[in-house]
Backbone as ProteinMPNN parsed JSONL, in Angstrom:
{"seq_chain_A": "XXXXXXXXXXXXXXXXXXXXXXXXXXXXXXXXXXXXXXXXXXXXXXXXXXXXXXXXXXXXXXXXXXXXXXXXXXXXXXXXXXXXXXXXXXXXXXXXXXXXXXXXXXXXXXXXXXXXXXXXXXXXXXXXXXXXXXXXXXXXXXXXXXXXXXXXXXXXXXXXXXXXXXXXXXXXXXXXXXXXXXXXXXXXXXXXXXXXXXXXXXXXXXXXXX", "coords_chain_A": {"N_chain_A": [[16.768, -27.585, -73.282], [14.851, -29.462, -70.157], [13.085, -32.173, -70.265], [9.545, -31.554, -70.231], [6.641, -31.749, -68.669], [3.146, -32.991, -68.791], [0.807, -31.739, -66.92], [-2.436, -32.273, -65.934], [-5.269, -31.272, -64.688], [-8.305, -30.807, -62.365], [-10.91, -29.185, -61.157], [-13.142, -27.887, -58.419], [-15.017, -26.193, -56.675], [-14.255, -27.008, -54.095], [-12.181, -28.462, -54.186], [-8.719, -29.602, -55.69], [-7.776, -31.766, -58.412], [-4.741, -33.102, -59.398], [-2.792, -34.579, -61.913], [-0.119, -36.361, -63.734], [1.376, -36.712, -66.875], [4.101, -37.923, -68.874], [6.872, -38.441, -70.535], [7.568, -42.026, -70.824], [6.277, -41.619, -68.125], [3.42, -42.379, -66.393], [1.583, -40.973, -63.764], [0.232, -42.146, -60.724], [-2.334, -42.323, -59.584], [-5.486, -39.602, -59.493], [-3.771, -36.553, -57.776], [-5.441, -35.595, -54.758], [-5.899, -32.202, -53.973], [-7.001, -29.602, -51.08], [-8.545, -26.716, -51.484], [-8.645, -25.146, -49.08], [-6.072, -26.125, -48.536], [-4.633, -24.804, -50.643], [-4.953, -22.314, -49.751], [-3.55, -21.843, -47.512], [-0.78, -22.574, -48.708], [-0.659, -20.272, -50.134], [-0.639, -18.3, -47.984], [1.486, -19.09, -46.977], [3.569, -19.656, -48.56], [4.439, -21.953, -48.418], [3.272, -25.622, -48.328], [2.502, -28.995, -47.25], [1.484, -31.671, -48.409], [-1.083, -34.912, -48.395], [-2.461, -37.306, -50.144], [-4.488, -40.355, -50.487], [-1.907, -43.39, -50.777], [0.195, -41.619, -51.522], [2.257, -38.211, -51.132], [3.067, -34.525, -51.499], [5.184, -31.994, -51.715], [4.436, -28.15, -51.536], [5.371, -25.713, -52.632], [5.716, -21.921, -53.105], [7.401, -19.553, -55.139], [9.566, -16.944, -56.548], [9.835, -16.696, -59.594], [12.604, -17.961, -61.649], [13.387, -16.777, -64.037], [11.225, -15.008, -64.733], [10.738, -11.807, -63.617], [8.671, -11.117, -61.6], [6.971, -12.651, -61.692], [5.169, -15.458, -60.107], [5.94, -18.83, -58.961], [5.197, -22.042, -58.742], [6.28, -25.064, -57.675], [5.908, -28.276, -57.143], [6.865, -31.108, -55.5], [6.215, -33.906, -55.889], [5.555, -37.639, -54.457], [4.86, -40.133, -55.998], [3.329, -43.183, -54.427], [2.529, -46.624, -54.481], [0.559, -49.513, -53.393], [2.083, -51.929, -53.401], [1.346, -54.607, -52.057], [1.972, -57.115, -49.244], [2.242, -55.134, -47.048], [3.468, -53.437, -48.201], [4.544, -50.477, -49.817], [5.718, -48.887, -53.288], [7.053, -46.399, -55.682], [7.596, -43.57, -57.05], [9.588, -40.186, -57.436], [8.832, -37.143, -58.116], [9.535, -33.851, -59.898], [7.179, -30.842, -60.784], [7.284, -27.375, -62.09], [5.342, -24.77, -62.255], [3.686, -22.016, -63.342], [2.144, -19.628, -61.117], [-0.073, -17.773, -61.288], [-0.951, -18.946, -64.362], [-1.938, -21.186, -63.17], [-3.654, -20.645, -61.586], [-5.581, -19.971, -63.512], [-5.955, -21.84, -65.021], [-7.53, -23.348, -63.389], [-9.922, -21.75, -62.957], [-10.737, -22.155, -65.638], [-11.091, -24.888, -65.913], [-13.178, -25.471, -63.338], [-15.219, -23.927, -64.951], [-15.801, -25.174, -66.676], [-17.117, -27.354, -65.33], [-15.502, -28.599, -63.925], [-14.349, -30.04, -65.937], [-11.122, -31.762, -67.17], [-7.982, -30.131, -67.227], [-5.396, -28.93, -68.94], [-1.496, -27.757, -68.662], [1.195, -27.506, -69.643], [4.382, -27.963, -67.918], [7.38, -26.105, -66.651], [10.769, -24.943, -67.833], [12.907, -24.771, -65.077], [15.547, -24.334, -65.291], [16.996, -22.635, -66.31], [19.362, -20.208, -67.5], [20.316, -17.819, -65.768], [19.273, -13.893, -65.552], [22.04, -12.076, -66.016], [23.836, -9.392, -64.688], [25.805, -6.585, -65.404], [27.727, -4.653, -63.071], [29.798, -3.444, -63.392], [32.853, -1.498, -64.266], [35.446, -0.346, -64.695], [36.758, -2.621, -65.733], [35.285, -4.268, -67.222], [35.074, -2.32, -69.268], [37.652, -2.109, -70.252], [37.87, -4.98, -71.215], [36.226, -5.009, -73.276], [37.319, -3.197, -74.944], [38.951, -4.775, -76.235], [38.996, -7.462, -78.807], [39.376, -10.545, -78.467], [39.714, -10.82, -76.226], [36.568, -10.001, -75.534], [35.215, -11.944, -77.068], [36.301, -14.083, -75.751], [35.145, -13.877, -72.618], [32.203, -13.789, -73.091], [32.569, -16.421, -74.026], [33.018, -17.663, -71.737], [30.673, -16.816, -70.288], [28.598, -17.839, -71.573], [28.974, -20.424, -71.144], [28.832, -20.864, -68.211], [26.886, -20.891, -64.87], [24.076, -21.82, -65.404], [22.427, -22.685, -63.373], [20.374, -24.315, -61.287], [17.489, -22.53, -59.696], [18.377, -20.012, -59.302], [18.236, -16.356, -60.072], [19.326, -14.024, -60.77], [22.946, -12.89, -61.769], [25.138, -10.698, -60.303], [27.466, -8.725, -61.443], [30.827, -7.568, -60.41], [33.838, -5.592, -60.389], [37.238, -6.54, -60.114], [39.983, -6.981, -58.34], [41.94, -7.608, -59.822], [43.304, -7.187, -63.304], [41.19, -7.18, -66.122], [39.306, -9.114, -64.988], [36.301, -10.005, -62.449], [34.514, -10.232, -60.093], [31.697, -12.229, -58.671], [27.777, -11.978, -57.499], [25.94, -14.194, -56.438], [22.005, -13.837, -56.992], [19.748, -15.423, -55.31], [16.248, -17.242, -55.038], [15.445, -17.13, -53.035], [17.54, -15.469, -51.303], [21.172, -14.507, -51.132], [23.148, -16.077, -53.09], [25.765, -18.154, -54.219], [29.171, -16.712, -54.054], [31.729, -15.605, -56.028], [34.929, -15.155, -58.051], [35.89, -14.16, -61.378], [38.331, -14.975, -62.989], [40.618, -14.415, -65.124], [43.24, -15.66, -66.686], [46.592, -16.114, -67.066], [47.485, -13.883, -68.306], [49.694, -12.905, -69.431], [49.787, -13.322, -72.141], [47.242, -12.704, -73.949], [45.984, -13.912, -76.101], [46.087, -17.048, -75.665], [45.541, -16.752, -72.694], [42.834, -17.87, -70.647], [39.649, -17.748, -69.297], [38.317, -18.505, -65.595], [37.01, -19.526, -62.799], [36.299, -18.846, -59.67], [35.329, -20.256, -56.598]], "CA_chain_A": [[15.666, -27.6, -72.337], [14.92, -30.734, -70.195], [11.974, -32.955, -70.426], [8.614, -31.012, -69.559], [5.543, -32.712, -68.105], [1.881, -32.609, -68.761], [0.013, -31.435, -65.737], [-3.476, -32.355, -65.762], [-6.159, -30.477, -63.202], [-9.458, -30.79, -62.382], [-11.224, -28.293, -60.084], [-14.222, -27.719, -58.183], [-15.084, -25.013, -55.563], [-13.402, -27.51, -52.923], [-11.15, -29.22, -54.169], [-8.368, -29.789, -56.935], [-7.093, -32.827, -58.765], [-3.706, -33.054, -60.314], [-2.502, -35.852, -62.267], [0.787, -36.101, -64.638], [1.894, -37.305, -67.793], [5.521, -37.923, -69.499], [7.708, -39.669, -71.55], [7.735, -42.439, -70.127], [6.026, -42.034, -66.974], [2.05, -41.297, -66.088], [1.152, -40.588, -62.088], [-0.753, -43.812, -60.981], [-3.85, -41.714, -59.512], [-5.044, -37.88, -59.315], [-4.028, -36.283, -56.235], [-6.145, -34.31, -54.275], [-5.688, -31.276, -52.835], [-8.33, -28.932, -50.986], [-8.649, -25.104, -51.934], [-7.945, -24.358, -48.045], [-4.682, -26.076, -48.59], [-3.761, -23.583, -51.336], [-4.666, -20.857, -49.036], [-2.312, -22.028, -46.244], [0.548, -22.503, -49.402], [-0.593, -18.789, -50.813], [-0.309, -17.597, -47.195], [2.739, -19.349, -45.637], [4.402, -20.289, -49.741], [4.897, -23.994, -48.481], [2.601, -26.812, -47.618], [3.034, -30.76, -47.255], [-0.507, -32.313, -48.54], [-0.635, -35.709, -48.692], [-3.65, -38.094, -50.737], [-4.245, -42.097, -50.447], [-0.283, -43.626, -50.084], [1.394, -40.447, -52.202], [2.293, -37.034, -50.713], [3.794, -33.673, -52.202], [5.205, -30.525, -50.958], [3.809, -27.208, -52.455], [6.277, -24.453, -52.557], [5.93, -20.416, -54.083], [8.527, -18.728, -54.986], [9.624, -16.179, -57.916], [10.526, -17.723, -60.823], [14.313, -17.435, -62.21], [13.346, -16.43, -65.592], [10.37, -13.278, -65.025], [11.482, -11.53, -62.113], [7.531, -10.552, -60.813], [6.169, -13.946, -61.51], [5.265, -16.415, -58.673], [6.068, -19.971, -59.662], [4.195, -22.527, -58.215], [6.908, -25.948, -57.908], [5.462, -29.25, -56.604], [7.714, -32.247, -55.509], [5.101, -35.103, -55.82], [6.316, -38.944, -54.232], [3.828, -40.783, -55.985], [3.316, -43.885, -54.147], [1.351, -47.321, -54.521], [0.183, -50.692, -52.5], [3.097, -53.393, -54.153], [0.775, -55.576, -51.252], [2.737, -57.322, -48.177], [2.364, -53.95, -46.485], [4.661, -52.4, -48.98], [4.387, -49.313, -51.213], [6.928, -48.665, -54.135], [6.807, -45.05, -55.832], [8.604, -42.718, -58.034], [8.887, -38.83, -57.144], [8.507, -36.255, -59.381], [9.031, -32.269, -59.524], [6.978, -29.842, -61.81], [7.098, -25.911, -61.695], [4.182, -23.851, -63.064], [3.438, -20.31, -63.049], [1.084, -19.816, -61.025], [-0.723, -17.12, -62.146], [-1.171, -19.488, -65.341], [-2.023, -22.527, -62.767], [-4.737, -20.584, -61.269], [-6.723, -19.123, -64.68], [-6.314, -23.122, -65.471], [-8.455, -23.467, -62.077], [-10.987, -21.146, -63.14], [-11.262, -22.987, -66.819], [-12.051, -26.436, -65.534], [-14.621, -24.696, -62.98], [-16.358, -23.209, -65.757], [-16.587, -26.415, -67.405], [-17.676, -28.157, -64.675], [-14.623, -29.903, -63.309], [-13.752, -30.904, -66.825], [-9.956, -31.771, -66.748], [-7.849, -29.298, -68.854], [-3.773, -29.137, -68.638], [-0.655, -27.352, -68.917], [3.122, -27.883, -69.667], [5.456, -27.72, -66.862], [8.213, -24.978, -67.028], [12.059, -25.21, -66.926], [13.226, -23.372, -64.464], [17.474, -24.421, -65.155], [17.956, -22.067, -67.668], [20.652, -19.209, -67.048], [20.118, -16.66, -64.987], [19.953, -12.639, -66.357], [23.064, -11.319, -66.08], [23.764, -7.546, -64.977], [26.822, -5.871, -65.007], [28.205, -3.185, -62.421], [31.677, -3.421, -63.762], [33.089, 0.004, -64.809], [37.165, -0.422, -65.352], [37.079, -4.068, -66.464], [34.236, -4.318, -68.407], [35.345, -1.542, -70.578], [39.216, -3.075, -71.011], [37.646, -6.092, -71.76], [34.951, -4.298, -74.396], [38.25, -3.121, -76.011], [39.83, -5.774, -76.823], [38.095, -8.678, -78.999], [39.933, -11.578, -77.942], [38.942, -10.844, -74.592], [35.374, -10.189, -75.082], [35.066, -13.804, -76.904], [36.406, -15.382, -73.812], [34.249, -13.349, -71.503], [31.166, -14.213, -73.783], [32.192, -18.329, -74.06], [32.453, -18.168, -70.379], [29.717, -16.744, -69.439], [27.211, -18.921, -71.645], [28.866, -22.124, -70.36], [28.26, -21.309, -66.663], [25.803, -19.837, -63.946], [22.941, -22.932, -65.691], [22.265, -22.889, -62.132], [18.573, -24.253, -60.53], [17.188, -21.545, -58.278], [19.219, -18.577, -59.753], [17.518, -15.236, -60.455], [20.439, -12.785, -61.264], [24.187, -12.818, -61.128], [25.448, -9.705, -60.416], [29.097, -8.778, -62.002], [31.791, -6.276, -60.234], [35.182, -5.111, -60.723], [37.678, -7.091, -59.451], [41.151, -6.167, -58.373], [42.496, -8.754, -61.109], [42.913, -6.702, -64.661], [40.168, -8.079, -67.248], [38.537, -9.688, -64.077], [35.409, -9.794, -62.293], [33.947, -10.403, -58.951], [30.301, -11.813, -58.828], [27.393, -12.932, -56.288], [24.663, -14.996, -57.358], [20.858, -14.113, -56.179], [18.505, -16.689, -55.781], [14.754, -16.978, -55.275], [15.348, -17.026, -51.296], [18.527, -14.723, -50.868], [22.207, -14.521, -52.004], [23.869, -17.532, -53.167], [27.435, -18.398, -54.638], [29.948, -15.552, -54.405], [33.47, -15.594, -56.485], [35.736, -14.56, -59.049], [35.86, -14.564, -63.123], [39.462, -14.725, -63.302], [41.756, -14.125, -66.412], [44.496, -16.655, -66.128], [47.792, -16.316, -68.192], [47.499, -12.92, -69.32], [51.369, -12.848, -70.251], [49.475, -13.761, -73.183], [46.152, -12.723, -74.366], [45.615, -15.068, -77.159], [46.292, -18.051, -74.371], [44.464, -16.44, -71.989], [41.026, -18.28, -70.351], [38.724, -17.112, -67.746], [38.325, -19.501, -64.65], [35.414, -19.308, -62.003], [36.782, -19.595, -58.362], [34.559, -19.436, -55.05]], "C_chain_A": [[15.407, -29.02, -71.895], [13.555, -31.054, -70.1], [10.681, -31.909, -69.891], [7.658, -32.119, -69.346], [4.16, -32.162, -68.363], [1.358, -32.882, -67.507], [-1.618, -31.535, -66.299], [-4.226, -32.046, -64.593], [-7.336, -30.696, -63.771], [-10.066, -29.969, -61.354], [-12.502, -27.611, -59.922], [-14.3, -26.231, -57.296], [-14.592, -25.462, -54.141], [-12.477, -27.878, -53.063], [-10.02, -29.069, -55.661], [-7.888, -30.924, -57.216], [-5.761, -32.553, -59.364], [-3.181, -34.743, -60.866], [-1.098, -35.724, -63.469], [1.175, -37.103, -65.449], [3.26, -36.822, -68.811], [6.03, -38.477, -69.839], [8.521, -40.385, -70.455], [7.606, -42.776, -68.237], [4.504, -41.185, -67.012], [1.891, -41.509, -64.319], [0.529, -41.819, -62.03], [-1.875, -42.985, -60.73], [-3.834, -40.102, -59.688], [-4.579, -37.766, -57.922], [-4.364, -35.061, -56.175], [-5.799, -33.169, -53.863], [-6.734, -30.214, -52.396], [-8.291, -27.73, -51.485], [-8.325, -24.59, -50.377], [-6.683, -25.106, -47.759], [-4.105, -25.276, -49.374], [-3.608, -22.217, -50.919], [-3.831, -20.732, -48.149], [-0.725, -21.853, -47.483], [0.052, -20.724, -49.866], [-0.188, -18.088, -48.874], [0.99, -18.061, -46.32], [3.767, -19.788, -46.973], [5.158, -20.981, -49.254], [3.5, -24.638, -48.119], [2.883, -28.125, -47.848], [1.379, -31.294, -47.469], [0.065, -33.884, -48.774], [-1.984, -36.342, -49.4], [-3.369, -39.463, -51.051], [-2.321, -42.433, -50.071], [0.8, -42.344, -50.325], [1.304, -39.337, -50.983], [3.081, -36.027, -51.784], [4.162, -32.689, -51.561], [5.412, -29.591, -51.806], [4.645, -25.836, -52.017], [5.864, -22.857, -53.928], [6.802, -19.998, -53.907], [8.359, -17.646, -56.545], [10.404, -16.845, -58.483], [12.128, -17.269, -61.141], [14.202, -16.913, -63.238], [12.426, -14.637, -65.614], [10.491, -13.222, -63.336], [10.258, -11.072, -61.051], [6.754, -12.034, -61.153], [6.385, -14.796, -60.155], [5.313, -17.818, -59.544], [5.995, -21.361, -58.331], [5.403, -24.103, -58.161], [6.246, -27.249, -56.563], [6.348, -30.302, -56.928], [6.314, -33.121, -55.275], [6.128, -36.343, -55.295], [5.116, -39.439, -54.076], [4.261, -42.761, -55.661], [2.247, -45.169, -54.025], [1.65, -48.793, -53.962], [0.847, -51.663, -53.327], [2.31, -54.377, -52.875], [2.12, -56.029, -50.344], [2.964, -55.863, -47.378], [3.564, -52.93, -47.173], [3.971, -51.518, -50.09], [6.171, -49.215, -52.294], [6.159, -47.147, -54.918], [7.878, -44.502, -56.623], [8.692, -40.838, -57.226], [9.76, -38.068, -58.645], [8.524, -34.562, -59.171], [8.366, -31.325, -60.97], [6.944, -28.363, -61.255], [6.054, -25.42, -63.171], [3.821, -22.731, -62.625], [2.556, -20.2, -62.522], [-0.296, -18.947, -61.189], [-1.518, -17.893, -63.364], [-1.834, -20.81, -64.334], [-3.79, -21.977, -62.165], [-6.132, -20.211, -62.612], [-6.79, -20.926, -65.213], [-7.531, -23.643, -64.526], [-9.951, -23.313, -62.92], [-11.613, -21.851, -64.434], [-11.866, -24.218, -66.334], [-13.599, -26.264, -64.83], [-15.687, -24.452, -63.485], [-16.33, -24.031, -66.959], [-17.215, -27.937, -66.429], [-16.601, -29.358, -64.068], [-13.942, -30.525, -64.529], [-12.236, -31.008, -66.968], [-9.028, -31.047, -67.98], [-6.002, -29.929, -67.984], [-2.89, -28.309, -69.116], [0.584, -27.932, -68.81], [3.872, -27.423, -68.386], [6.617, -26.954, -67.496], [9.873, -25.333, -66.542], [12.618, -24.407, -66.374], [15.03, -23.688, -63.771], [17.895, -23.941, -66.314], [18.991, -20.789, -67.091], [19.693, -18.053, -66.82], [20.124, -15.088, -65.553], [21.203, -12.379, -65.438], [23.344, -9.553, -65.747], [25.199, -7.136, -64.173], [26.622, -5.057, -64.277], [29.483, -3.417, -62.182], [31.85, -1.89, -64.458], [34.531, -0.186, -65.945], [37.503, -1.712, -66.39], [36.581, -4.307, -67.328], [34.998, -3.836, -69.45], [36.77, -1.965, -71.227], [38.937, -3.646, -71.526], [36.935, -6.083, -73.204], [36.033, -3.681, -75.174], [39.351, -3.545, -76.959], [39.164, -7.39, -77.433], [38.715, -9.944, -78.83], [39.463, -12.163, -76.824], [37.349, -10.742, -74.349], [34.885, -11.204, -75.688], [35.286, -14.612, -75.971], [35.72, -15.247, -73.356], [32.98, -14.436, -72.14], [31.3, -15.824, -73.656], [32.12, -18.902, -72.751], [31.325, -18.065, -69.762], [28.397, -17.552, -70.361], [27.661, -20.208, -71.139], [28.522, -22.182, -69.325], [26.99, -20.599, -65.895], [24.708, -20.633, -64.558], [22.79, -23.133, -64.087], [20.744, -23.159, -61.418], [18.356, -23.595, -59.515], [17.656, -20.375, -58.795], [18.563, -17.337, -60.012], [18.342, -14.44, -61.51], [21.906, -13.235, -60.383], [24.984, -11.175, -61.701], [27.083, -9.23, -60.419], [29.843, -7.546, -61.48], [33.019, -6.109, -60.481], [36.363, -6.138, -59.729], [39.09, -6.563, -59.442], [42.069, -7.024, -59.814], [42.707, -7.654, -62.345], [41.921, -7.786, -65.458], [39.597, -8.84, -66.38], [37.15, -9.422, -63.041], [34.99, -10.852, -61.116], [32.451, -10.759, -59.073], [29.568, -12.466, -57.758], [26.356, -13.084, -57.103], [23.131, -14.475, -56.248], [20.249, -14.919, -56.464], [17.163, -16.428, -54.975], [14.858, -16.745, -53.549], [16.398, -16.089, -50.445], [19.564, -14.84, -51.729], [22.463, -15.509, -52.103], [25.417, -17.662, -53.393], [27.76, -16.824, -54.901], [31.404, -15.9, -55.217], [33.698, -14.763, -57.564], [35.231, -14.829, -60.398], [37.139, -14.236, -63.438], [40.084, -14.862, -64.47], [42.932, -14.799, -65.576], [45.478, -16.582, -67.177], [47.648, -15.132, -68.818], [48.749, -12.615, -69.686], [51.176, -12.844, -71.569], [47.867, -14.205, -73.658], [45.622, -13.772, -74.881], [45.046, -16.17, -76.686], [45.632, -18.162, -73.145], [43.439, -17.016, -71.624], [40.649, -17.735, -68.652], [38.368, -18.539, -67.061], [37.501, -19.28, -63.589], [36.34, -20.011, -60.35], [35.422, -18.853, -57.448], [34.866, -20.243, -54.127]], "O_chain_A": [[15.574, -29.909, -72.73], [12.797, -30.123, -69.831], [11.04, -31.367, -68.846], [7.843, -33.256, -69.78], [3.964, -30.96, -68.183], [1.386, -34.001, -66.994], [-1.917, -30.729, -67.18], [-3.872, -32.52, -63.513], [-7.624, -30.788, -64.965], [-9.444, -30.203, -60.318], [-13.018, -26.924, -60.803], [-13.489, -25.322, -57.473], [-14.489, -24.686, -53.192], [-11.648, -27.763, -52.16], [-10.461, -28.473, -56.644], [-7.393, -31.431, -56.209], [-5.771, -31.477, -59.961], [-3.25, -35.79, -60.222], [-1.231, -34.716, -64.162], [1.345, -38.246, -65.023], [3.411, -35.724, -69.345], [5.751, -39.611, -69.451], [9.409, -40.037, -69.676], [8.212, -43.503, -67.45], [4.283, -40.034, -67.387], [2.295, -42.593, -63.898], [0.285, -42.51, -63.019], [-2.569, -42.834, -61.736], [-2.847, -39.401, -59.911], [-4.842, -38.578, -57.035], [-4.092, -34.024, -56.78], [-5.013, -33.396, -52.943], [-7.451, -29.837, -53.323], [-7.578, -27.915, -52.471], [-7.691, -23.535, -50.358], [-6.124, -24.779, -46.713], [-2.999, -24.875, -49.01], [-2.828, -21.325, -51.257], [-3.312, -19.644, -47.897], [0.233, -21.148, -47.169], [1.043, -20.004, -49.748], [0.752, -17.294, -48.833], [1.398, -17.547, -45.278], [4.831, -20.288, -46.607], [6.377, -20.909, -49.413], [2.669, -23.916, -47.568], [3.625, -28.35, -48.804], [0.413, -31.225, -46.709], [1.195, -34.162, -49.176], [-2.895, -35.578, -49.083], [-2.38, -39.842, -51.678], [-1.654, -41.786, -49.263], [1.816, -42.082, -49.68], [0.511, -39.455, -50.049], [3.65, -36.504, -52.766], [3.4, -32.371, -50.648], [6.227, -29.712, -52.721], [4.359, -25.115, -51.06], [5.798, -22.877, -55.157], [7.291, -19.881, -52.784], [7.416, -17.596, -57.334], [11.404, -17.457, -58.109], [12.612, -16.199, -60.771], [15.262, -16.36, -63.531], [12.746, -13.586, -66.169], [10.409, -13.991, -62.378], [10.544, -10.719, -59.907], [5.724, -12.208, -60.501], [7.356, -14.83, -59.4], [4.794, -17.893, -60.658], [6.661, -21.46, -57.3], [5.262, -24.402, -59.347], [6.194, -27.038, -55.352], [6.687, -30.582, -58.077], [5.49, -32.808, -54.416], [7.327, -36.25, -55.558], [4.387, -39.469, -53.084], [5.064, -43.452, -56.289], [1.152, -44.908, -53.527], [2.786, -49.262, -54.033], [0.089, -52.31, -54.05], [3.132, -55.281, -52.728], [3.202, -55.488, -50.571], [4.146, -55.611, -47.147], [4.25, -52.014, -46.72], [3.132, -51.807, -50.943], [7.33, -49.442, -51.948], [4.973, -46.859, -54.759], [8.967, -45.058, -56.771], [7.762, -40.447, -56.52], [10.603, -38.268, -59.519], [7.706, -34.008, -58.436], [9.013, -31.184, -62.007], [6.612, -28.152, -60.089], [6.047, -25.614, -64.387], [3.651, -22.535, -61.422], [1.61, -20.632, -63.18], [-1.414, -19.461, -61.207], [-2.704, -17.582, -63.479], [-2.367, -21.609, -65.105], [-4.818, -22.646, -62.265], [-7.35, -20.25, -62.441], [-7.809, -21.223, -65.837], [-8.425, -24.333, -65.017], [-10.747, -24.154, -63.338], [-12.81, -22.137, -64.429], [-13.071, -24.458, -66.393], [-14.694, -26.612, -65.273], [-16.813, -24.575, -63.003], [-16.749, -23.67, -68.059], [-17.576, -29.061, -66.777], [-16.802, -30.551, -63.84], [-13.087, -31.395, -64.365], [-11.879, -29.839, -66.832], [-9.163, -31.217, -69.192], [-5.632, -30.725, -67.121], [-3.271, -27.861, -70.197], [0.93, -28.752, -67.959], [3.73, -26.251, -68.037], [6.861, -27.085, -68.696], [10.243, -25.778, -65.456], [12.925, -23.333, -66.891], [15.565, -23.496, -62.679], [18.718, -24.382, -67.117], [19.16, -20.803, -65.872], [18.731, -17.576, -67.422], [21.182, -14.902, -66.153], [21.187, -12.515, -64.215], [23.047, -8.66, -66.54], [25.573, -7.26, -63.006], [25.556, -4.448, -64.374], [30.116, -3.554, -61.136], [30.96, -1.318, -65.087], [34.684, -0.185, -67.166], [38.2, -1.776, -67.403], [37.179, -4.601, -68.362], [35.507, -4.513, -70.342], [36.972, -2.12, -72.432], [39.346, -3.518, -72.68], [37.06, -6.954, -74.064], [35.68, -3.574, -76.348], [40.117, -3.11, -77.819], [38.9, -8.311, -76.66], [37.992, -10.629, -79.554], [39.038, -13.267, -76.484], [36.81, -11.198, -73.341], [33.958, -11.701, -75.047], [34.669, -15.567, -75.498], [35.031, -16.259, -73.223], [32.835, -15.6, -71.768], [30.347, -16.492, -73.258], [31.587, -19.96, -72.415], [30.89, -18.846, -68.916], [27.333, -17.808, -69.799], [26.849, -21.039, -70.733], [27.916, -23.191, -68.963], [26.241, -19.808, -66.469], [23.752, -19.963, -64.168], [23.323, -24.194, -63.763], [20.059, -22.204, -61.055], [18.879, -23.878, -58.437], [16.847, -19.5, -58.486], [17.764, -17.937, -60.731], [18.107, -14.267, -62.706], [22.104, -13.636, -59.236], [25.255, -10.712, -62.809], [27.8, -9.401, -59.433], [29.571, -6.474, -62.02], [33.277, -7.09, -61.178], [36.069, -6.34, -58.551], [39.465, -5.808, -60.338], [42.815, -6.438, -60.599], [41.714, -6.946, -62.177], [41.976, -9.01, -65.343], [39.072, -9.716, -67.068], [37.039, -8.205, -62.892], [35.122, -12.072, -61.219], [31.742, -9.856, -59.516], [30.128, -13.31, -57.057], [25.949, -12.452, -58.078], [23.123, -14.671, -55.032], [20.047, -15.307, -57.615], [17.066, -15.406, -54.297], [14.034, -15.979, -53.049], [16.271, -15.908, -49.234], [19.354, -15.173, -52.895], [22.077, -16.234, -51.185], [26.185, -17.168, -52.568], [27.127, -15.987, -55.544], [32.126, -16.68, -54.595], [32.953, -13.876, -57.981], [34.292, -15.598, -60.599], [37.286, -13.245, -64.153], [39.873, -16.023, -64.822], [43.38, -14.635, -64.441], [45.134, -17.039, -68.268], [47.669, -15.223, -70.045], [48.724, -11.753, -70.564], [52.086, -12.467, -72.309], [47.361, -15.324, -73.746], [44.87, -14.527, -74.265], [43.894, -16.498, -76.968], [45.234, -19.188, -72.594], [42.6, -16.715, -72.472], [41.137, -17.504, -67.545], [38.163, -19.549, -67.735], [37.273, -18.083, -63.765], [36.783, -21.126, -60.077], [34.836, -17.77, -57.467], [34.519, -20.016, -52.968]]}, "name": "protein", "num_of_chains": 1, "seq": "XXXXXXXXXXXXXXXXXXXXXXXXXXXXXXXXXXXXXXXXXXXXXXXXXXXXXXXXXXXXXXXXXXXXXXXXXXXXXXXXXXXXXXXXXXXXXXXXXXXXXXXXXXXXXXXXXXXXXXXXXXXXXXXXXXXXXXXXXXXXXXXXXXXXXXXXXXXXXXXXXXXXXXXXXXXXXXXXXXXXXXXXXXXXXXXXXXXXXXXXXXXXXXXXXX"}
């Protein structure tokens, strides 16, 4: 899993703060954002807000991991006055559920703005997986040689950011497999899971073309 971030919020009936902390890096200020900018991102899932020199852009989407969650991902480019008319800046992305981002809302609210926080979420872990292989599958499911390969290939790849589901079909290949990737906005990568060298099981490795 890679680095998460503490999100800090503060939130009134107008407005919200966000502010972040991480190894090795804290936000320089909060930044603002209003409550009728989250209604323009809940009704159009984007907006571009910007506060003092920084800006961010506020994207919804469904998460890669729970397939009915909305996940809330903010690119921040926090920026500050190095003087001579210059800014210098870092940017920064967190994703948070937002379901979980808004009941954080409502907590601060009902302490008066007091600033509470949540962990940022990784959202580059592997994708579910779902077969609709029939012929191959089951060759492959009868022979254990072959379903160790299958298995070491498929946890090394498809770590893909954005990914939802990769969906697995039959391929004309023996012991092979056709797949297309969905992602949070449509289809993505289509190819093969080819068996290479079957002259010789043993020898045998699966290979990823698109």
């Amino acid at each position: 899993m890679g680095q998460r971030t503490m999100v800090k919020l503060s939130a009134s009936e107008d407005c919200v703060f966000l502010w972040t902390v991480s190894r090795g890096f804290r936000s320089p200020h909060r930044f603002g954002i209003s409550i009728r900018e989250l209604q323009i991102l809940e009704a159009e899932r984007h907006a571009i807000v910007s506060d003092i020199h920084s800006f961010a852009e506020l994207r919804l989407g469904r998460s890669a991991k729970e397939e009915n969650e909305d996940m809330l991902t903010v690119d921040f480019t926090w920026l500050s006055d190095s003087g001579g008319r210059r800014v210098v800046g870092r940017e920064e992305t967190v994703h948070l559920p937002y379901r979980q981002f808004q009941e954080k809302l409502e907590e601060s609210r009902k302490l008066g703005g007091a600033g509470v926080g949540m962990l940022s979420v990784d959202e580059k872990g592997t994708p579910r997986i779902e077969f609709q292989s029939r012929k191959n599958l089951r060759a492959v499911a009868e022979r254990k040689v072959l379903r160790r390969k299958l298995g070491k290939f498929l946890n090394n790849h498809f770590s893909w950011k954005g990914s939802r589901r990769i969906v697995v079909y039959d391929d004309f290949v023996p012991y092979s497999f056709f797949f297309q990737e969905e992602r949070l906005n449509g289809n993505g990568i289509c190819g093969g899971i080819i068996l290479h060298g079957q002259e010789d099981l043993k020898k045998a490795c699966y290979g990823m073309h698109t």
